[in-house]
N, C-alpha and C positions, 0 to 999 in steps of 0.2 A: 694549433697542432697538438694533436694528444701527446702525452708523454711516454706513452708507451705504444706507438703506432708503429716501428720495428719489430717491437718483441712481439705483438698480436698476429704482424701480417708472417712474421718468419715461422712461429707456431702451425698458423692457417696451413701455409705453405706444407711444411714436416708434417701433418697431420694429416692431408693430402696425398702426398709420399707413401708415410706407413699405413694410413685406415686407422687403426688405433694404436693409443702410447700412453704407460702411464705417468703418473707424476713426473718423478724420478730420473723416467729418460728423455721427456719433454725438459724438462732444466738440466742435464746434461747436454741435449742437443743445442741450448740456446746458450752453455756456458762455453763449448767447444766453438761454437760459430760467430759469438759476439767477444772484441775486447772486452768491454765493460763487463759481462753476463747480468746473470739476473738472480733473486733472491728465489729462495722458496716462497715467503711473503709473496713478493709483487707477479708472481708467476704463479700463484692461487687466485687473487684477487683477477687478475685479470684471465684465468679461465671461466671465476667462478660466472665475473658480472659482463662476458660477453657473448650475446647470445649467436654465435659462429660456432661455438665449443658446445657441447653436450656431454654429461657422466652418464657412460654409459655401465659403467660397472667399478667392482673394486676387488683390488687385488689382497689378499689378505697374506700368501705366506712370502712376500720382501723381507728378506732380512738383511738389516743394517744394524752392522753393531751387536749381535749377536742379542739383538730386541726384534721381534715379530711387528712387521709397522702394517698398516693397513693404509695403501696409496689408491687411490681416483684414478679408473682408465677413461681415457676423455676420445672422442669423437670427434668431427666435423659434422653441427646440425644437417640435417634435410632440410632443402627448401622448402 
C-alpha cells in the first residue's frame, strides 16, 4: 500500500469538485480535511509524479508574506 494513497485519492476527489486549484488551496484543503495534513514537499512530489494531475497553468500574482510567489494550478488529466 502506497503511502500516500489518501492524500492522491482526496486531491483526485477535490479536483474533481473544483476543475482547477492551485498549489496553495489544494494543501489547504488536505490540511483542513486530514488530521495529520501534508507538507508542501509531499504534496508537490505527489502532484508532480502522478500522472491523474496535470499543470495546467501558473499563478503568478499570490501573495504570501508580502513576497510575490508563483504557485502551479493543477487539473485532473483527460483520459
Amino acid at each position: 500500500m502506497s503511502r500516500t494513497l489518501r492524500l492522491r485519492t482526496e486531491i483526485a476527489t477535490y479536483l474533481s469538485n473544483v476543475g482547477e486549484a492551485n498549489t496553495t488551496d489544494i494543501l489547504d484543503h488536505v490540511n483542513q480535511r486530514f488530521r495529520w495534513g501534508a507538507t508542501m514537499n509531499q504534496l508537490g512530489n505527489v502532484l508532480a509524479r502522478d500522472r491523474r494531475f496535470i499543470k495546467v497553468g501558473f499563478d503568478e500574482g499570490t501573495d504570501i508574506g508580502g513576497f510575490r510567489m508563483r504557485v502551479c494550478i493543477w487539473s485532473i488529466a483527460s483520459a
